[in-house]
C-alpha positions, 0 to 999 in steps of 0.5 A: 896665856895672855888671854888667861892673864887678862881674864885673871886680872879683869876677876881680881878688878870685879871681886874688889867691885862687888866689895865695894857693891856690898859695903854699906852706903851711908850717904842719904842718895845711897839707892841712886848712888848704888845704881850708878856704882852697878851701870859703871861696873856694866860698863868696865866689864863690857869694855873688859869683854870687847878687849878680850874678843878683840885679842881673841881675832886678832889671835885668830887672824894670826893663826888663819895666815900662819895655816895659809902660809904653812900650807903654800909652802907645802904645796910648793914642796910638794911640786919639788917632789913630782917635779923631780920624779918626773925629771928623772922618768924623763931623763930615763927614759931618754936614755933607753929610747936613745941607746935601745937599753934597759939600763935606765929602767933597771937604775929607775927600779934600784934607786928611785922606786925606794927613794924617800922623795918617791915613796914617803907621802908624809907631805900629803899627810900633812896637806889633810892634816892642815885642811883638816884643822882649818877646817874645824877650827875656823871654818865650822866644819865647812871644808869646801870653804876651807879649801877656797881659802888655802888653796891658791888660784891658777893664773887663768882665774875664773870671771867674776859675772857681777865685775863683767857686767859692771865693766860693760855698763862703764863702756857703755857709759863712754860710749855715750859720753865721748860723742857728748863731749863733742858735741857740747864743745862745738855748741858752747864755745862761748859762754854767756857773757861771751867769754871763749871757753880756755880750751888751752888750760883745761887741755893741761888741767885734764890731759894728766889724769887721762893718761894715768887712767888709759894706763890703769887700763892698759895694765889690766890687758897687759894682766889678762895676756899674761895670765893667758899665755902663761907668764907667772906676773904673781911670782914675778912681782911678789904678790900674794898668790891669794889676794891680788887684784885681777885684770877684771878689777883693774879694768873695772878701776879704769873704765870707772874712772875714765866715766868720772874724767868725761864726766867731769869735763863735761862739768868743766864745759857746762860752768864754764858756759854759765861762768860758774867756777870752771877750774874748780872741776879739774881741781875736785877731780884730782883731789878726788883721785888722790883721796881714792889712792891714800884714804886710810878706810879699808875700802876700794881695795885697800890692801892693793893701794897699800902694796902700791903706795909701798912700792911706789915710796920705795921707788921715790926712795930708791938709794936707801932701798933695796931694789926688785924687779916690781922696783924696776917695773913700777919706774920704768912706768913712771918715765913713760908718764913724764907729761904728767911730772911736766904738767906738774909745773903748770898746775901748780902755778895755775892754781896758785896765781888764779885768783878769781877761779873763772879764767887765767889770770896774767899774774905770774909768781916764782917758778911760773914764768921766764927761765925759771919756768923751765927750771922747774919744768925740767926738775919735774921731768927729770925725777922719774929717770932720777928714780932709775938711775938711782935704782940701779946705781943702788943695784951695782952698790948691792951686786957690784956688777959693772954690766948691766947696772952701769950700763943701764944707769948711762941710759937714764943719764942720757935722758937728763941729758936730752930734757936738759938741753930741750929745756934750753932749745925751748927757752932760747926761742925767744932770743932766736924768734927770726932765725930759730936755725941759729939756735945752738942749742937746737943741735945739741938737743939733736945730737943728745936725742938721737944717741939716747934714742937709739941707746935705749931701743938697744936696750929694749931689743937685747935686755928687756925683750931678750930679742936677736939672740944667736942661738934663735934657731927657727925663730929668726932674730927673735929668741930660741924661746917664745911664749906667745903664739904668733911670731908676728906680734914679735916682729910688729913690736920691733917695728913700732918700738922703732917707729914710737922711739923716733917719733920725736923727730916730729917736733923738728919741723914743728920746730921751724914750722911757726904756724904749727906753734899753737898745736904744740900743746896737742901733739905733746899730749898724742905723744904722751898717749903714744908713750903710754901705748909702747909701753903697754907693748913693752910690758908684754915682751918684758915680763915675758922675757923675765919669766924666761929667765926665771925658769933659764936660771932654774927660779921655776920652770914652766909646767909641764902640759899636753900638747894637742896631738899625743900618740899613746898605747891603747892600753894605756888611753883605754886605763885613763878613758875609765878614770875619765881623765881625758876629756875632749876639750882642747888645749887652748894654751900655746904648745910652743911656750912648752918647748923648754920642757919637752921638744914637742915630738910625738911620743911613740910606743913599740909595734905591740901595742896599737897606736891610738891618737887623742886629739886636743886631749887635756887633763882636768886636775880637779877630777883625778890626782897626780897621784891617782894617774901614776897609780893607774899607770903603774901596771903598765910602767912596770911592762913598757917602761922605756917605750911608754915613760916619757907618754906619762910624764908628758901627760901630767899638768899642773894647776899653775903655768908657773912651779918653784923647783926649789923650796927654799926660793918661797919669797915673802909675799906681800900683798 
């Protein structure tokens, strides 16, 4: 309608046009004037028509995600719907395999057969009649490309060829420029004018954006494992199923930049050899990074630094907002880059007191020297607890839940606890320069590190990995449920949790070890990197434990997928070889992550029927439908029903490591 309008509206403006065309013109250039009158007239109804086709795609665009939308959520009903019939086969079947009845078969046949949720295919209906629509209407007929469009990838997408190889050649390039970089800084350690290169300075200028790039990279492993071994991250974080970026393209950002940083050392080494403005490459280095994250065009993966810097200025803002698990995750990251908030401090003081752009200078303004120096320090180090802490503080506001908000929030307060009185230990050096022993706040620092330290390895043992759970079972002091294939990355993360949480008693024999002093700056910066890698190892225990708990507190439950060995009838495998359902690849996948859905036995039938065994039997679900299995199936289910139930419910697999049981769960998702 408003299209129609415009169209009206912009007829009206031409019919007084063409009046004003065809009136007589009096005026001795009348001709000229009249082809002026003509282009002008050209002119509105170009711009006219460029308005009209601007609305009509932005129309259209609204439309596209409306059909996307409507067609999730009836994918995600349509997985309520199997996951219940399959629920019930197999609480059936249960039942009669139990007690040696038929009681389940007989109630199965009375009720469940002539359910609605059984026998209606109206969803069905609807999914065609959508991908039909789509098809013709924004697709030019093209189904194929429809279908990419609305249907939603699997966790384990497919590799992009073109992005391995880009990401190849990166690490072919720091192949090369790592052992470059060595090699210029022992050659030229002085310049030409004899000046000795500041090692020290560029060590704070670059160490920063290092570790913010060595953590971009290690995200995208953190990605690839969870897709991998089944942990749903796009449910998780609320992200678009669609569009959202993948380990390959986080690892394509990550050794890019990474090539940009060694390159733009190498830069920092070379002027500063020839004395040509050295500190201007740190600088040009850090601006470029910022205008790669926040630059308005629709470039480098716009739609993914939008979904960042929201959550991100949601975090900055965490008392006014309310909090989500990407909320927590994103500041949990931040408190493992604290060096870069420390090195905050001295960059901007570096760059403000500089003033000839060669070497540091011994100008010192505000903030940049003395007490006040540590001050801003300690400021800068503490936003990313304060961000915690204010989260779950907003939380217990939101929940009124004492435990685990309170508790959580006491962590962080502990580790403004810690930065406070290091800040102290390290601005009192001065005063206690011959007998640093006497320093008082020294066991102050102690006493606080060592509570906080072992507070939070608590907190990462029972809340974030879940781990020592009572009802562990076979998996000793780990948990009744485990994702990943081997126990031993559980207890090796124990161990280097332990280890990486105390590693900063390190800084006590530093501490009276005078000589030690100036290396100060380099062992800050290993254990920042050394930070950066537990967390990399927390991230997969967390989300891991976070997917649990969705599918424990009935969010989703995780898929239900062949094992390795299944026992089945003849009968039954001879009907699914002829579908060509079975193939003979293996099941990759852990089987153990499974075991929240079925015990993992072997699924026996009676002695009618010869046992067959299908090793690494998997189904591939573009080759045949749920609904075509249960129809090849069906014969048999009406014969054997309590011996062959549970082999055909365990037989069907989805498409996704991760289903919603409920629909109504379907959350915004925000790319």
């Amino acid at each position: 309608m408003l299209i129609l309008n415009d169209s009206q509206d912009s007829g009206n403006d031409i019919s007084r046009n063409d009046r004003t065309l065809l009136a007589p013109l009096s005026a001795p250039n009348s001709f000229r004037a009249w082809l002026v009158q003509m282009k002008l007239h050209k002119s509105v109804e170009t711009i006219q028509k460029l308005q009209r086709e601007r609305k009509q795609n932005r129309n259209v665009n609204e439309l596209k995600a409306a059909f996307s939308e409507f067609y999730l959520m009836l994918v995600l009903l349509k997985n309520y719907q199997t996951l219940n019939s399959n629920g019930f086969r197999k609480i059936l079947a249960k039942h009669d395999k139990l007690y040696l009845m038929t009681s389940g078969d007989e109630w199965w046949k009375v009720h469940i057969e002539s359910a609605p949720f059984q026998t209606s295919n109206r969803i069905d209906m609807l999914m065609v009649e959508v991908e039909d629509l789509y098809t013709n209407s924004f697709e030019s007929g093209d189904r194929k490309r429809a279908i990419q469009r609305l249907h939603v990838p699997p966790l384990e997408e497919k590799q992009s060829h073109i992005v391995t190889f880009r990401v190849g050649i990166f690490i072919g390039m720091l192949c090369l420029l790592i052992p470059m970089v060595f090699i210029l800084s022992n050659t030229l350690q002085k310049s030409q004018s004899g000046k000795v290169l500041a090692w020290r300075p560029a060590l704070h200028l670059y160490r920063s954006s290092f570790l913010v790039i060595l953590h971009i990279i290690f995200v995208g492993i953190n990605i690839y494992g969870w897709s991998h071994s089944g942990v749903n991250h796009v449910l998780i974080f609320e992200i678009d199923p669609r569009n959202h970026l993948t380990y390959q393209r986080l690892l394509e950002i990550g050794t890019f930049l990474m090539v940009l940083w060694f390159l733009s050392f190498i830069a920092f080494i070379v002027s500063s050899y020839y004395d040509a403005r050295p500190f201007a490459q740190p600088l040009a280095f850090v601006i470029l990074l910022v205008l790669l994250l926040v630059n308005p065009i629709k470039i480098f993966y716009y739609q993914s630094r939008l979904w960042f810097l929201k959550n991100l200025g949601r975090v900055f803002l965490s008392p006014y907002f309310h909090v989500d698990f990407t909320g927590f995750w994103l500041g949990d990251q931040l408190i493992s880059l604290d060096l870069v908030f420390f090195d905050l401090q001295y960059f901007i003081c570096f760059y403000m007191n500089d003033v000839s752009w060669t070497r540091p200078t011994e100008k010192h303004g505000v903030f940049c020297s003395d007490w006040s120096q540590f001050l801003l320090q300690t400021i800068f180090i503490l936003l990313p607890s304060w961000f915690r802490f204010a989260q779950c503080i907003r939380r217990y506001r939101d929940t009124k839940a004492k435990f685990p908000h309170l508790a959580n929030a006491g962590k962080y307060a502990s580790t403004v606890l810690v930065a406070v009185t290091n800040a102290l230990r390290r601005a009192a050096i001065v005063e206690y320069q011959s007998r640093r022993a006497a320093n008082p706040f020294l066991y102050l620092w102690l006493i606080s590190s060592l509570i906080s330290s072992t507070y939070k390895l608590i907190w990462d043992f029972k809340m974030d990995y879940g781990l020592f759970d009572k009802n562990a079972g076979e998996n000793k002091y780990l948990r009744e449920q485990i994702i990943y294939s081997s126990k031993a990355y559980y207890y090796v993360a124990i161990i280097e949790n332990i280890v990486f949480r105390y590693i900063w008693i390190i800084n006590i024999f530093l501490y009276f070890d005078t000589s030690a002093a100036e290396y100060a700056d380099i062992v800050g910066f290993s254990f920042g990197v050394i930070e950066i890698f537990r967390r990399f190892i927390w991230n997969f225990f967390r989300l891991e434990n976070e997917h649990l708990n969705n599918c424990g507190e009935f969010r989703a439950v995780c898929d239900i997928s062949i094992k390795k060995t299944v026992t089945v009838a003849s009968g039954y495998s001879t009907r699914l070889e002829r579908l060509g359902t079975i193939s003979n690849l293996g099941d990759e996948r852990n089987p153990k992550r499974h075991h929240i859905i079925s015990t993992g036995e072997q699924v026996t039938t009676t002695e009618k029927f010869r046992k067959t065994t299908i090793q690494n039997a998997k189904f591939n679900d573009e080759n045949i439908s749920l609904q075509n299995l249960t129809t090849a199936t069906h014969s048999n289910q009406e014969n054997h029903f309590s011996e062959n139930l549970e082999s055909s419910s365990d037989t069907m697999s989805t498409s996704n490591s991760l289903v919603l049981v409920n629909p109504n769960y379907h959350q915004t998702l925000s790319t």
